[in-house]
Backbone as a printed PyTorch tensor [residue, N CA C, xyz], in Angstrom:
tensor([[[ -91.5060,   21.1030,  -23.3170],
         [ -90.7600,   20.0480,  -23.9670],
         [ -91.3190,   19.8150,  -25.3660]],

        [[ -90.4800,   19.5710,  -26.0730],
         [ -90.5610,   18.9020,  -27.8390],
         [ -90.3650,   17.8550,  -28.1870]],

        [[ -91.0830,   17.0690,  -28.6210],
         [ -90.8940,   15.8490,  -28.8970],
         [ -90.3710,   15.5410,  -30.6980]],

        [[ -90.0180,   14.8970,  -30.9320],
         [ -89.3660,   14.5180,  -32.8250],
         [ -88.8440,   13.1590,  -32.9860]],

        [[ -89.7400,   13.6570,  -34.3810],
         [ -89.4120,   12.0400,  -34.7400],
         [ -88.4480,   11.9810,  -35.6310]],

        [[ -87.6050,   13.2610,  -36.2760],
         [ -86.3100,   13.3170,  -37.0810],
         [ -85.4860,   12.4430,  -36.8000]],

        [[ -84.5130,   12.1450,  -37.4980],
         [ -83.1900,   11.3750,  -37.4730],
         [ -83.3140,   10.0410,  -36.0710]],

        [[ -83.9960,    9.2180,  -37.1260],
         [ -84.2600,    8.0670,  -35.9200],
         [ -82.9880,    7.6280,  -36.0270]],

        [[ -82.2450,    7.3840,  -36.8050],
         [ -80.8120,    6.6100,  -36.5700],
         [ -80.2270,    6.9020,  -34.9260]],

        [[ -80.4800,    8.4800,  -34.8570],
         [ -79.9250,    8.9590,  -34.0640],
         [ -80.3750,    8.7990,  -33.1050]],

        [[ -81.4910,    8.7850,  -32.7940],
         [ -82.2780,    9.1170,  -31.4530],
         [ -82.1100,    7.3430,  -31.0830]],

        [[ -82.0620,    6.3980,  -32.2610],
         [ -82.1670,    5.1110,  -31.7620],
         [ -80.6560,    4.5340,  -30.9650]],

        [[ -79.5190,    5.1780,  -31.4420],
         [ -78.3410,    4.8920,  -30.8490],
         [ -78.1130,    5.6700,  -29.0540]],

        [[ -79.1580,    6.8540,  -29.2650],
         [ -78.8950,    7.6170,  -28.0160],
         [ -79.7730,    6.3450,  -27.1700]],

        [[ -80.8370,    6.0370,  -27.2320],
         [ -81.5980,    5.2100,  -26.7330],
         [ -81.1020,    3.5110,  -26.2570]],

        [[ -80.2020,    2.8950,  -27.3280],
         [ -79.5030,    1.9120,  -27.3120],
         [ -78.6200,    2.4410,  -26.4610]],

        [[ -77.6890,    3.1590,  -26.2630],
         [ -76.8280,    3.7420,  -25.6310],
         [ -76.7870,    3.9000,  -23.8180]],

        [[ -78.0590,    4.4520,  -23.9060],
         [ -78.6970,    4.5160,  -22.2680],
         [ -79.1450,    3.6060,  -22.1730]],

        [[ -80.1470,    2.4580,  -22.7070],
         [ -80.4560,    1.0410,  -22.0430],
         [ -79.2920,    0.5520,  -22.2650]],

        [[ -78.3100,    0.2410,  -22.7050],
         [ -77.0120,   -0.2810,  -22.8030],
         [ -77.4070,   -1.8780,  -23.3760]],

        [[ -78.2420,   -1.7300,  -24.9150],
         [ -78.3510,   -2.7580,  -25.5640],
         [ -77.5990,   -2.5150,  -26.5980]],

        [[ -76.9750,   -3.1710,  -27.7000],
         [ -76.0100,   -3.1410,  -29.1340],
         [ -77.1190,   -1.9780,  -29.7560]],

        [[ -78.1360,   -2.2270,  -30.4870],
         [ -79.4580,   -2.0800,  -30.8030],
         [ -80.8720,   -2.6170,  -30.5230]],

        [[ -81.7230,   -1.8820,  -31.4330],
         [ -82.8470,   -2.0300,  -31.3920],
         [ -83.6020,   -2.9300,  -32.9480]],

        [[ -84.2570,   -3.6360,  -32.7290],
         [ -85.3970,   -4.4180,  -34.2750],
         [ -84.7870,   -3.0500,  -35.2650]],

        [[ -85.4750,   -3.9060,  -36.3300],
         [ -85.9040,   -2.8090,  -37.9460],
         [ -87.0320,   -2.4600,  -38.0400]],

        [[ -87.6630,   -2.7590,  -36.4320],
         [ -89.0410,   -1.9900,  -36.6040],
         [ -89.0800,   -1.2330,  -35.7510]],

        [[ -88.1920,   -0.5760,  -35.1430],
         [ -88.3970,    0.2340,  -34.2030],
         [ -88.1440,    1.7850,  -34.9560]],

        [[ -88.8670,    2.2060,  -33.7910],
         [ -89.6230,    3.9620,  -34.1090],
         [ -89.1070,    4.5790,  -32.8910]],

        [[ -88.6180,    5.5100,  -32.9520],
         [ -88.3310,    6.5760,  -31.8010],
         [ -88.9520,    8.3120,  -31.6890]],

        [[ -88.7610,    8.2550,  -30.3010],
         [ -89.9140,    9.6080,  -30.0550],
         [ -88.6750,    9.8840,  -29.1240]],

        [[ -87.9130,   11.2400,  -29.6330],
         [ -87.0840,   12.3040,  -28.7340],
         [ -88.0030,   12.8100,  -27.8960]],

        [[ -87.5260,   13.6560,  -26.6580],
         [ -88.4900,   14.2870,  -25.7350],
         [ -87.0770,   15.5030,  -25.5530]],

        [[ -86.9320,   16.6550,  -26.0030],
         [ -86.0900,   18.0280,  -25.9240],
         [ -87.0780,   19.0910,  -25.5770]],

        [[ -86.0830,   19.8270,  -24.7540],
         [ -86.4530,   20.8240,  -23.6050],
         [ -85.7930,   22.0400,  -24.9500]],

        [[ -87.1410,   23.0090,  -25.2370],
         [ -86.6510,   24.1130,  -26.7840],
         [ -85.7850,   24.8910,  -26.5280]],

        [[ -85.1360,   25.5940,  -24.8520],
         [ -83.9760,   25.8580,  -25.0610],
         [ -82.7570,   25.3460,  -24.8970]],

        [[ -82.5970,   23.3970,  -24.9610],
         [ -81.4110,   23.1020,  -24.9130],
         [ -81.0080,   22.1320,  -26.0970]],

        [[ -80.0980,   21.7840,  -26.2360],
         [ -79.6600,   20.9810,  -27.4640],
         [ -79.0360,   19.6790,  -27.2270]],

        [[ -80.0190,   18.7780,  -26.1790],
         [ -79.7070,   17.9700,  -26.0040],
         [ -81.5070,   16.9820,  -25.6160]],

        [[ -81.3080,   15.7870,  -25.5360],
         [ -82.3790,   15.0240,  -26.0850],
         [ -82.5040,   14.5910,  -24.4060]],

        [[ -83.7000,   14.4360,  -23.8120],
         [ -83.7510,   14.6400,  -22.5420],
         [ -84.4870,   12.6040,  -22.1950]],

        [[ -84.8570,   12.6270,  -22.8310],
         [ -85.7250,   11.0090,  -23.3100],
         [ -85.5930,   10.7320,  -24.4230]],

        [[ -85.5240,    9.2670,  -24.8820],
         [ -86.1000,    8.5330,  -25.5920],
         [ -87.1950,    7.6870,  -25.2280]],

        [[ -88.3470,    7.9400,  -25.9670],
         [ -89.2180,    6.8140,  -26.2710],
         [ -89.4140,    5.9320,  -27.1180]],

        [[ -89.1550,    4.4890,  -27.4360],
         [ -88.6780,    3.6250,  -28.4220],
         [ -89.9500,    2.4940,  -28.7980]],

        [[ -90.4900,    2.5500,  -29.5660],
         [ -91.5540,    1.6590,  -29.6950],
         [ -91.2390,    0.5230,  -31.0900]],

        [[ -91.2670,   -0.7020,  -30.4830],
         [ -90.8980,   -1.4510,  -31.3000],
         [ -91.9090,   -2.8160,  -30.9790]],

        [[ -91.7430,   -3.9470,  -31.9110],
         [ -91.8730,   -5.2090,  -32.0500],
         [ -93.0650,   -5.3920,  -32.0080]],

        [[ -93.9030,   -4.9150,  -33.3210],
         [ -94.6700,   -4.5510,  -33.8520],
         [ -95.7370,   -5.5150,  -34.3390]],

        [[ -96.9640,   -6.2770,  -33.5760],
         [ -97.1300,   -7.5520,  -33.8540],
         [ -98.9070,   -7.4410,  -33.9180]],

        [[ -99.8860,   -8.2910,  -34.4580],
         [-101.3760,   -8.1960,  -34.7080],
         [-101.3660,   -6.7250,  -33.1710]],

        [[-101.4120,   -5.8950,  -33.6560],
         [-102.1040,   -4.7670,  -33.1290],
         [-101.0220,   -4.3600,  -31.7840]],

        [[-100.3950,   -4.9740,  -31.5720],
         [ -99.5500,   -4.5340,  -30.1550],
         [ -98.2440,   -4.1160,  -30.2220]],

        [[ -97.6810,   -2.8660,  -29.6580],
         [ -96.2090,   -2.7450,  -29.8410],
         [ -95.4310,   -2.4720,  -28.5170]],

        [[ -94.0250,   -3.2860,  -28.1990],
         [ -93.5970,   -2.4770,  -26.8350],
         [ -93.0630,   -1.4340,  -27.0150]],

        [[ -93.2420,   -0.7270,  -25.7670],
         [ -92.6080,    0.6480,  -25.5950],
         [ -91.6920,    0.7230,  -24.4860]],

        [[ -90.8450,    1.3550,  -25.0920],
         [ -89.5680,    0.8730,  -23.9990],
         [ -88.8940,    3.0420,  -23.5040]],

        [[ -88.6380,    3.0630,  -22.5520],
         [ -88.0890,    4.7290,  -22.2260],
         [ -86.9080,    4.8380,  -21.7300]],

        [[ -85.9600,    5.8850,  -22.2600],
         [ -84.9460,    5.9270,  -21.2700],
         [ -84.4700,    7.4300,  -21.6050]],

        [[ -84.0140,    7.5610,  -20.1500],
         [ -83.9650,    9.3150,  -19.7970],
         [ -82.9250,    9.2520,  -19.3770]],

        [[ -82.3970,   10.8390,  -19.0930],
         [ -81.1890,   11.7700,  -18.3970],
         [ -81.3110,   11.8280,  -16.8360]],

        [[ -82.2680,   11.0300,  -16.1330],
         [ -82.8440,   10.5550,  -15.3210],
         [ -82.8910,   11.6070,  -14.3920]],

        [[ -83.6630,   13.1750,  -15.1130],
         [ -84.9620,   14.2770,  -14.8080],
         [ -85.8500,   13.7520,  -15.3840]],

        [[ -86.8540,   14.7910,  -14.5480],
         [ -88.1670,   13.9740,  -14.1350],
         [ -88.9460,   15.5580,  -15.5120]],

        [[ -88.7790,   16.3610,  -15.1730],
         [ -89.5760,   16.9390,  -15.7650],
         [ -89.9390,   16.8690,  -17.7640]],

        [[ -89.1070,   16.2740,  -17.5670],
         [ -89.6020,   16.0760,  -19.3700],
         [ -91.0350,   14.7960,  -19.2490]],

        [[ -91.3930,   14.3080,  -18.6150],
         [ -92.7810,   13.3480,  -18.8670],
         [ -93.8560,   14.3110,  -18.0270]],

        [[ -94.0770,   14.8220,  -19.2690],
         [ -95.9450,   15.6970,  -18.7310],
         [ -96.8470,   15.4340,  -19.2630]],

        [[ -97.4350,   15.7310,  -18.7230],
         [ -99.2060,   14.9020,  -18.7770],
         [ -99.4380,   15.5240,  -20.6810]],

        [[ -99.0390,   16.1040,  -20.9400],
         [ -99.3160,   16.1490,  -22.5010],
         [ -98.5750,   15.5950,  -23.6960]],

        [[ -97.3860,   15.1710,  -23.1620],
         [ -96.0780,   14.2030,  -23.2850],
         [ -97.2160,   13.1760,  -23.6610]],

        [[ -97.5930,   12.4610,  -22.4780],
         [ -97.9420,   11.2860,  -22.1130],
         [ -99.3410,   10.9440,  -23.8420]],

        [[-100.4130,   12.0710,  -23.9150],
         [-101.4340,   12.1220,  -24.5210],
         [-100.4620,   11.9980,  -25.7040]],

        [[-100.2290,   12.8250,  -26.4000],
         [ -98.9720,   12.8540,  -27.5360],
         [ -98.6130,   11.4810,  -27.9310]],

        [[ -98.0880,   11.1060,  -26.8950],
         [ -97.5210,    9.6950,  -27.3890],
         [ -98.5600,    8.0640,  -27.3950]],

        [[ -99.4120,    8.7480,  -27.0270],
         [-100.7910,    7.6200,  -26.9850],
         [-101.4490,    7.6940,  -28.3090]],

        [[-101.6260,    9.1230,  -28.6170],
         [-102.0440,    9.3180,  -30.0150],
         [-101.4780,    8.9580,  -31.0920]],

        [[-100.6970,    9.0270,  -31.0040],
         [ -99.6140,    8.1910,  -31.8880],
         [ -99.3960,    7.3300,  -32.4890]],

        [[ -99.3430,    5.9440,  -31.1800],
         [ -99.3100,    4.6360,  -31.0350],
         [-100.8590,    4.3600,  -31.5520]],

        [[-101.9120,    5.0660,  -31.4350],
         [-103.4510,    4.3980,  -31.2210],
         [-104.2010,    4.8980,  -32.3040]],

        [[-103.6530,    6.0400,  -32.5460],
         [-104.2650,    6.9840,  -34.0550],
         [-103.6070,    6.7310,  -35.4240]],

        [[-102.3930,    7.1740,  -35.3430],
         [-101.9180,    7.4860,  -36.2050],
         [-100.9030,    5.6490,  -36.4290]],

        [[-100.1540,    5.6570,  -35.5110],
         [ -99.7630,    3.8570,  -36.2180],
         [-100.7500,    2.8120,  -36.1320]],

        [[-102.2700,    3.2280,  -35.9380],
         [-103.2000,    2.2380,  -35.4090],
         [-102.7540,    0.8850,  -34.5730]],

        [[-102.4450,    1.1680,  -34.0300],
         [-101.9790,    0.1530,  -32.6910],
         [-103.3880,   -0.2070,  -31.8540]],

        [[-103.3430,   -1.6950,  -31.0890],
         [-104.5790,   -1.2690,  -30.4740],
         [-103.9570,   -1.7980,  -28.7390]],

        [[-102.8410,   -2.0020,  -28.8270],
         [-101.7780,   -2.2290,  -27.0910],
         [-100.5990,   -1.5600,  -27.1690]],

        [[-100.1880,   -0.7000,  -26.4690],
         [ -98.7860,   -0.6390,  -25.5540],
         [ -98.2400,   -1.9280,  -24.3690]],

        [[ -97.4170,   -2.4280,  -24.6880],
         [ -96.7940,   -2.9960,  -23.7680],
         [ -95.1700,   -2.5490,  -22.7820]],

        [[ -95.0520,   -2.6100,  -21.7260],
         [ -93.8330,   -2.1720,  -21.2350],
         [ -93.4400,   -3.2490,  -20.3440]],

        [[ -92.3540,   -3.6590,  -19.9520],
         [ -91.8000,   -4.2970,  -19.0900],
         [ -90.7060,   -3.6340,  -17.7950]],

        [[ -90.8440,   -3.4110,  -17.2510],
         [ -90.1420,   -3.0920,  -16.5780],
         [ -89.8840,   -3.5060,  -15.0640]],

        [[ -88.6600,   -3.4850,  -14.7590],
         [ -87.6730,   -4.5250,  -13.2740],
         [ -88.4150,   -3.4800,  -12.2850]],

        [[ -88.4630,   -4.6130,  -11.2940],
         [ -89.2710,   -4.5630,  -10.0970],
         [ -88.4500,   -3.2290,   -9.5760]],

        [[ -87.5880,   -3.8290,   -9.5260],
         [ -86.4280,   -2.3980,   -9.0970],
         [ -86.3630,   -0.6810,   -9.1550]],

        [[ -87.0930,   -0.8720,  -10.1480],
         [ -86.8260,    0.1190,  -10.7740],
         [ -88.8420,    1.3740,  -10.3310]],

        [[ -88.7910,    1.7700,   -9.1750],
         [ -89.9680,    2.0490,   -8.5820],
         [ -90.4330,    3.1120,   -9.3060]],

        [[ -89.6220,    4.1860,   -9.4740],
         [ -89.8280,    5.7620,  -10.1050],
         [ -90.2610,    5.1910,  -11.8340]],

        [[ -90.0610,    3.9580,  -12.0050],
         [ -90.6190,    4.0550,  -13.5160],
         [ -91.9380,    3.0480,  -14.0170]],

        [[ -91.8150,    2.5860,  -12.9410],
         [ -93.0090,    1.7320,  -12.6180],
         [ -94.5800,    3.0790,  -12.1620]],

        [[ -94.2260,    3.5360,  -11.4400],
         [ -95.0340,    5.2640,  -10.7870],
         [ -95.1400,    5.8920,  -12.2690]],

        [[ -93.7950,    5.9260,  -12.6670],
         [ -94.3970,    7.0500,  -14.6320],
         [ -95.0790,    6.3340,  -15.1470]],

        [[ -94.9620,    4.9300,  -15.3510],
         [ -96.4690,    3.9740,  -16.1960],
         [ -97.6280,    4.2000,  -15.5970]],

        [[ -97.9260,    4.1020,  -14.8250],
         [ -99.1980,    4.0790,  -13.7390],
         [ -99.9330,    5.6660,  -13.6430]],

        [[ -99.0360,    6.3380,  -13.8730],
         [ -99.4760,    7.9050,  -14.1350],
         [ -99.7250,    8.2910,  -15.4370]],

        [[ -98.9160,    7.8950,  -16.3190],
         [ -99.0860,    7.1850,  -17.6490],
         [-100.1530,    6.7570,  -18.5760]],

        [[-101.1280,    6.2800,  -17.4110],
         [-102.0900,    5.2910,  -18.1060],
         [-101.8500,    3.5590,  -18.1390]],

        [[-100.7190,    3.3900,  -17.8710],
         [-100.4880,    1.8770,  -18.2220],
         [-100.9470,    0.8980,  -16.8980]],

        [[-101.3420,    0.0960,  -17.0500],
         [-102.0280,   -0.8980,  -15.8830],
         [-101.5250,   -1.9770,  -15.6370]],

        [[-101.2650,   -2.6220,  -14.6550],
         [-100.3510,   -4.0170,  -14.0330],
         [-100.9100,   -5.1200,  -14.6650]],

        [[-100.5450,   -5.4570,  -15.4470],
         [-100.7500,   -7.0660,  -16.2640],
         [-100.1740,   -8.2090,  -15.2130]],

        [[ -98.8140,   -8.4910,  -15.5010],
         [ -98.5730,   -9.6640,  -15.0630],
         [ -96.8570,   -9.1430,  -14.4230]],

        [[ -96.1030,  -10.4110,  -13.3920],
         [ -95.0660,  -10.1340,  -12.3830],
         [ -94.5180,  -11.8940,  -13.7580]],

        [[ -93.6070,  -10.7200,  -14.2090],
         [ -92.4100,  -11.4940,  -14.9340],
         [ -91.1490,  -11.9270,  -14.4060]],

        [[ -91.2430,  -13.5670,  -14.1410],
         [ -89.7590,  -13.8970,  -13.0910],
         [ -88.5040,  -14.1280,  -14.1350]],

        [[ -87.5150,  -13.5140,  -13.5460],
         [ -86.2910,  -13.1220,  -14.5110],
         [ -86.6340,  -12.5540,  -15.8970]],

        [[ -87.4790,  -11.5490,  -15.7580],
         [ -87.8810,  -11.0000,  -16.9610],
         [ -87.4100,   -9.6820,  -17.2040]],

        [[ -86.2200,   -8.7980,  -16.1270],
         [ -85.9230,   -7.8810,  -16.2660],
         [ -84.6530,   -7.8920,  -16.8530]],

        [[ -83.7240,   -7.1070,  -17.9350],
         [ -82.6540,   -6.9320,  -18.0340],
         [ -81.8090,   -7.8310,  -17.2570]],

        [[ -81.5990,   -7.3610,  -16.3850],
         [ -80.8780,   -7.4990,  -15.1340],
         [ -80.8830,   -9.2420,  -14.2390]],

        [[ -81.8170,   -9.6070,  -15.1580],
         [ -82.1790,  -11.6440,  -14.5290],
         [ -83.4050,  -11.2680,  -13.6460]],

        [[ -83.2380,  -10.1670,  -13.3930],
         [ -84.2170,  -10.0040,  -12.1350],
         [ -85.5610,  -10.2530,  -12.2520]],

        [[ -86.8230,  -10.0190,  -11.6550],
         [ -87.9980,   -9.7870,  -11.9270],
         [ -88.7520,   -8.7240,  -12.5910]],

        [[ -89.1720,   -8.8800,  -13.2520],
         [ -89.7940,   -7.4020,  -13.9740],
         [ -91.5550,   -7.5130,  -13.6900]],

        [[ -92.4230,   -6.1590,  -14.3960],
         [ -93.7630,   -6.4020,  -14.4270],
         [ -93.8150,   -5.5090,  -15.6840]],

        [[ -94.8010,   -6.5310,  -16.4500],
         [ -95.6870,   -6.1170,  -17.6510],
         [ -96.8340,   -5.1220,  -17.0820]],

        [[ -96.4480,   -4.0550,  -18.0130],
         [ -97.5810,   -3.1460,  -17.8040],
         [ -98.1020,   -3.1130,  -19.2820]],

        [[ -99.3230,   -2.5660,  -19.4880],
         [-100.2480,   -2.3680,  -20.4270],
         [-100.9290,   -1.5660,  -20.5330]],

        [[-101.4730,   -0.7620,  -21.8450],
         [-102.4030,    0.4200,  -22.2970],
         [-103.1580,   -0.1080,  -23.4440]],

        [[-104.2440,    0.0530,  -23.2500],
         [-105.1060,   -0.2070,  -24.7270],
         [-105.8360,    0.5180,  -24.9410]],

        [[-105.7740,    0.7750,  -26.5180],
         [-106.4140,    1.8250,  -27.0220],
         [-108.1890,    2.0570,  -26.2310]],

        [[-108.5710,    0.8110,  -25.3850],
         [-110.4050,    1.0440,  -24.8910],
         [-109.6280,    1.7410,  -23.7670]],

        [[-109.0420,    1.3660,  -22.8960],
         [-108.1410,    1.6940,  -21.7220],
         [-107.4790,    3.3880,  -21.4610]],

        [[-106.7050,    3.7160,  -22.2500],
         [-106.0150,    4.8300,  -22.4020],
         [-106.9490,    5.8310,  -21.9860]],

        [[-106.0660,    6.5420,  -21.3170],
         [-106.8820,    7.5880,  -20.6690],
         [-106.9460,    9.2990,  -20.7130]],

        [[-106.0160,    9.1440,  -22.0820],
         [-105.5150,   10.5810,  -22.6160],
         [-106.1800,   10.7060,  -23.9320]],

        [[-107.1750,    9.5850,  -24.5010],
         [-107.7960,    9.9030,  -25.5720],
         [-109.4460,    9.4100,  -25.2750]],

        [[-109.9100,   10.3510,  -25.4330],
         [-111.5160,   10.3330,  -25.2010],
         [-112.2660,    9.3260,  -26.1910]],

        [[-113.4010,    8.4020,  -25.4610],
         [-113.8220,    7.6170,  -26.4460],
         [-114.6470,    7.4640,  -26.2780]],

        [[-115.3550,    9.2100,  -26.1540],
         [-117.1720,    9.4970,  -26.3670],
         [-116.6360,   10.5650,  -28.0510]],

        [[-115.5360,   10.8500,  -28.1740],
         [-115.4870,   12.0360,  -28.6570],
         [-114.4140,   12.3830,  -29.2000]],

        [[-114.0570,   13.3730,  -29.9050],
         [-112.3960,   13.9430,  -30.2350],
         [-111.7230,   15.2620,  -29.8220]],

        [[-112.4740,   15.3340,  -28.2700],
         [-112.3210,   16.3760,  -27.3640],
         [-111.0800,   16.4300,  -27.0190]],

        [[-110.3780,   15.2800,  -27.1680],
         [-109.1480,   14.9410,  -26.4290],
         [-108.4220,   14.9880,  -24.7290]],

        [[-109.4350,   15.4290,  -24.4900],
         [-109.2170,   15.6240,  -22.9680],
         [-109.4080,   14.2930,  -22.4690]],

        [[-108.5180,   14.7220,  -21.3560],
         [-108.4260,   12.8650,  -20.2930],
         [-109.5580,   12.6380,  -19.9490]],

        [[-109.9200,   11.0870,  -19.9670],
         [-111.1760,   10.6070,  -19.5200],
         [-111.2710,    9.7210,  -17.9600]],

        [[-109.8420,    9.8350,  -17.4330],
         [-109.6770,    9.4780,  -15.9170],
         [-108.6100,   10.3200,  -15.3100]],

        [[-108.3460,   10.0310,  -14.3270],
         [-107.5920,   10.5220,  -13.3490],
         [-107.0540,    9.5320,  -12.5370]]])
């Protein structure tokens, strides 16, 4: 898989499109996730609302599984923690929703708090979280880059 950050207009409407919001902030950033022999965008990763050191990250897929791999995952940590100096990921996501709650948690992201009517949907959601001490796809004895948990 390939990830790009080209033509955010675009990748941000495909993304608006599948969460089925109008749009997204004027601070939002998008990360395509494409499979190199097809011509179609398999994920969006959308990171927005950009505040003293923390940004959410919000995902939405063709709902296959194989585009989020464990180097996916590092990629997009580096990112957020290196390169936009971020020092939190935040995600929210409905109780409901189990298979994406399991990709955070594999992810790196850790159970914060159980948000009532905090999902889309009225429903319940849970805040998950990554911080740059936390993250587990960037080494922080070193710039080995290799995972530092499992």
């Amino acid at each position: 898989m390939m990830l790009e950050i080209e033509n955010q207009k675009a990748l941000l409407t495909i993304a608006a499109r599948m969460l089925g919001v109008e749009r997204f902030g004027a601070d939002a950033q998008a990360i395509g996730v494409r499979h190199p022999d097809e011509d179609r965008i398999r994920a969006v990763i959308v990171l927005n609302q950009f505040h003293n050191g923390t940004c959410h990250m919000s995902v939405v897929s063709d709902r296959t599984k194989d585009w989020a791999f464990p180097s996916m995952f590092e990629r997009v940590a580096r990112y957020v923690f290196e390169f936009l100096d971020q020092n939190r990921m935040v995600a929210v996501i409905a109780t409901s929703h189990i298979a994406s709650q399991i990709a955070a948690i594999k992810g790196g992201f850790q159970i914060e708090a159980r948000l009532r009517n905090g999902a889309m949907d009225g429903g319940d959601a849970i805040l998950f979280s990554m911080t740059r001490e936390t993250c587990p796809w960037i080494s922080s004895g070193g710039s080995d880059g290799e995972r530092t948990q499992t």
